[in-house]
Backbone as CSV, one residue per row, in Angstrom:
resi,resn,N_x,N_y,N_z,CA_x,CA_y,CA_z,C_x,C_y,C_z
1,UNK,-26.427,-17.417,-10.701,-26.842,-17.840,-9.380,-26.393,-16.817,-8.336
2,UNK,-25.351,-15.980,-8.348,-24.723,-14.971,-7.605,-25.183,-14.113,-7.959
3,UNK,-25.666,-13.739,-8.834,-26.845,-12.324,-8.645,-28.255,-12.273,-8.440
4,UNK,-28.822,-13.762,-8.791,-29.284,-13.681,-7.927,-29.908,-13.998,-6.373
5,UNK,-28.804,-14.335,-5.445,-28.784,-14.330,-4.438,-28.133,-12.989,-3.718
6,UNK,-27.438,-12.352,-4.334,-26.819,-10.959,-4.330,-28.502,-10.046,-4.783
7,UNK,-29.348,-10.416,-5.237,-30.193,-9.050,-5.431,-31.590,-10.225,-4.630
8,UNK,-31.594,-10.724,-3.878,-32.127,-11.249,-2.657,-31.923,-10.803,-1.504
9,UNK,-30.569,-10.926,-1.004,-30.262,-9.873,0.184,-30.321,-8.841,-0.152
10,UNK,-30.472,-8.031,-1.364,-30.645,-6.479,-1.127,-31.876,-6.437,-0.503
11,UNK,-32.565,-7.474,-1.488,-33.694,-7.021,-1.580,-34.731,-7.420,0.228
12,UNK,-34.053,-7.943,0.907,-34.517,-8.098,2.459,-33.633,-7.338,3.037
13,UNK,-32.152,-6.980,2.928,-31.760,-5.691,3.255,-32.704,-4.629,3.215
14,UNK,-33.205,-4.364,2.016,-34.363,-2.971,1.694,-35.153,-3.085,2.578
15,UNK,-36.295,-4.213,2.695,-37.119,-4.470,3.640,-37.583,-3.995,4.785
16,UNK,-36.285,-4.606,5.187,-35.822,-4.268,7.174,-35.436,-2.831,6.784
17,UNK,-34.877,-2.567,6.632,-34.847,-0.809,6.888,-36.397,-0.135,6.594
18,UNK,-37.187,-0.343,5.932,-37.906,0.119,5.793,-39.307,-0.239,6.836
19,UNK,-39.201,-1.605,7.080,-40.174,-1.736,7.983,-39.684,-0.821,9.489
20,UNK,-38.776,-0.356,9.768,-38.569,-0.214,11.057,-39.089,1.752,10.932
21,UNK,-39.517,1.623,12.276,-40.236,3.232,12.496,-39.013,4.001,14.214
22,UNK,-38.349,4.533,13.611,-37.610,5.207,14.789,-37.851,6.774,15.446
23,UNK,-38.140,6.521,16.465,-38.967,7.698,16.737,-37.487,8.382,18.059
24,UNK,-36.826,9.908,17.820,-36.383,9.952,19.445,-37.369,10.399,20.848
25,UNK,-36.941,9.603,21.701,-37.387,9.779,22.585,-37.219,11.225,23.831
26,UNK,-35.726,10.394,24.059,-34.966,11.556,24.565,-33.620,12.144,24.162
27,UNK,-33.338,13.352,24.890,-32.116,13.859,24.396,-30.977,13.443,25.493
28,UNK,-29.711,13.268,24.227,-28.616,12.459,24.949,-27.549,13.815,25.472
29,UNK,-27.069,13.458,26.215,-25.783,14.314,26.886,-24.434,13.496,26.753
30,UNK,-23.560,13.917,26.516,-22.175,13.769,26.830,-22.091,13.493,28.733
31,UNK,-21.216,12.723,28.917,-21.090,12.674,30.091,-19.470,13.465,30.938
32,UNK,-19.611,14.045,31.815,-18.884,14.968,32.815,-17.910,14.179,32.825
33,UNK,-16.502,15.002,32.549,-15.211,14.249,33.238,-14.249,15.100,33.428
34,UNK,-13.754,14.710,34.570,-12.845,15.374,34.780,-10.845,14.912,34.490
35,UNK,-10.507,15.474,33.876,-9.206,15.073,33.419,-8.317,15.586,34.399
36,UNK,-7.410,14.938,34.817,-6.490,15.104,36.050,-4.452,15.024,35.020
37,UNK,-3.732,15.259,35.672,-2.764,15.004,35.717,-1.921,13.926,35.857
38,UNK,-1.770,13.256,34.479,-0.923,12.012,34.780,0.312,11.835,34.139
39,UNK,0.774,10.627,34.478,2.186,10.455,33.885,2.799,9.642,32.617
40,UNK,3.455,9.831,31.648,3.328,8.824,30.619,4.785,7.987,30.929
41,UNK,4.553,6.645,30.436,5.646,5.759,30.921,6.829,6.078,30.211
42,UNK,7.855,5.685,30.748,9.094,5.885,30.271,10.029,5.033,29.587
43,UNK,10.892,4.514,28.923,11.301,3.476,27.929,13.175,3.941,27.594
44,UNK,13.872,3.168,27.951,15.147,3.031,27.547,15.332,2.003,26.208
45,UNK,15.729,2.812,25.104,15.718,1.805,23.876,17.297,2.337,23.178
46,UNK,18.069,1.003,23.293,19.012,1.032,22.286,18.960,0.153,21.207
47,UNK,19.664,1.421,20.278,19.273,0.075,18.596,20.772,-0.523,18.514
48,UNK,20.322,-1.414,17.546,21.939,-1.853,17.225,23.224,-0.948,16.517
49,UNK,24.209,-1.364,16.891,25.238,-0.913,16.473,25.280,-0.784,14.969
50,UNK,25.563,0.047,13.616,25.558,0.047,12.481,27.205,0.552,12.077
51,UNK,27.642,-0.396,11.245,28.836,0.488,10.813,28.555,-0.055,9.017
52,UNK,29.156,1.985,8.769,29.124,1.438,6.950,30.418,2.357,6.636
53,UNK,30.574,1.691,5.450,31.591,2.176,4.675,31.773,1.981,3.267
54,UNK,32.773,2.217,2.859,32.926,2.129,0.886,33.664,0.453,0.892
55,UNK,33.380,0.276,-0.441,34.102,-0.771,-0.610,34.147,-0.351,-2.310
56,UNK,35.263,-0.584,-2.335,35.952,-0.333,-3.893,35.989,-2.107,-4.973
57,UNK,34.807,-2.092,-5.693,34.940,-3.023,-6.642,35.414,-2.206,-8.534
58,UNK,36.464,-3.472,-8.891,37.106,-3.209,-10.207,36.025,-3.662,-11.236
59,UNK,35.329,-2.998,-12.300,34.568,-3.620,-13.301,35.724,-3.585,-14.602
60,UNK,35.288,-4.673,-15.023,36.437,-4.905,-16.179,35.361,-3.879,-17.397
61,UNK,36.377,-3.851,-18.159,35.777,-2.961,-19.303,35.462,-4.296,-20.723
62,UNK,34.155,-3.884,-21.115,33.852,-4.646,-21.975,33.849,-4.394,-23.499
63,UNK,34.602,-4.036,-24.349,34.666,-3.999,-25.779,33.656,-4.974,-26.494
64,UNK,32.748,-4.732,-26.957,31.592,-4.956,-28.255,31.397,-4.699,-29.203
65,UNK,31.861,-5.426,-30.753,32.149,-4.859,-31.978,30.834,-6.014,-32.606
66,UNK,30.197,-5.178,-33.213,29.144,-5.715,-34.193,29.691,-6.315,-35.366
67,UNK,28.929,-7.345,-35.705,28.872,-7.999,-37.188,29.358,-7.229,-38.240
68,UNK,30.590,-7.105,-39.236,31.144,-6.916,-40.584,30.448,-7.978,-41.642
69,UNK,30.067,-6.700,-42.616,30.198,-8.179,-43.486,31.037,-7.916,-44.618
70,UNK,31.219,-8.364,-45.990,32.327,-8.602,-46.332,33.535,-7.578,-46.739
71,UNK,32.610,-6.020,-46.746,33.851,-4.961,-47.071,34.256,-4.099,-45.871
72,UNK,34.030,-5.241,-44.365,34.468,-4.499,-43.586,33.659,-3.111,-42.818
73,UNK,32.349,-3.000,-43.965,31.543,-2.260,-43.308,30.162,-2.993,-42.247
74,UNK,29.540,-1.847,-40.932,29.266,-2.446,-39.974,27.783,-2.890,-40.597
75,UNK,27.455,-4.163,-40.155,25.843,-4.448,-40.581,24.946,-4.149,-39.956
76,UNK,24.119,-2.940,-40.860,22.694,-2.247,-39.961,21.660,-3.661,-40.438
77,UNK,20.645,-2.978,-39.588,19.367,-3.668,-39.687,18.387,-3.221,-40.464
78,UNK,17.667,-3.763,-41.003,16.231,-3.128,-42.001,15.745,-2.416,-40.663
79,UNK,15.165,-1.178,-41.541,13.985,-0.624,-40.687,12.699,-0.706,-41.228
80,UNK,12.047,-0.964,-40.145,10.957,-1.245,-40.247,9.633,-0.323,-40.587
């Protein structure tokens, strides 16, 4: 149902462009200006105050010993 109502409006999209006949008439100009001297506004901005520094955290140390099995040697895994 969405395509085709999607290839309906193309298809009167297509249409209208095509029925229309544009002919120029006349030629356009840019228009005269004169640019003068002005002033741009001015702005006092303070940001907030920031303070940084270190902070010293202790990580404990973690010892991780894998699975033995019975002669004390470590247990690998099948490879796959």
């Amino acid at each position: 149902m969405k395509k085709l109502i999607s290839a309906t409006l193309t298809a009167a999209a297509a249409f209208g462009l095509v029925a229309c006949d544009v002919d120029q008439t006349e030629e356009g100009e840019m228009p005269e200006v004169n640019v003068e001297e002005g002033n741009m506004p001015e702005f006092d901005v303070e940001g907030p105050e920031v303070e940084t520094g270190t902070t010293t955290v202790e990580v404990p140390t973690v010892d991780v010993d894998g699975p033995d099995d019975a002669e004390g040697e470590p247990v690998t895994e099948p490879s796959e």
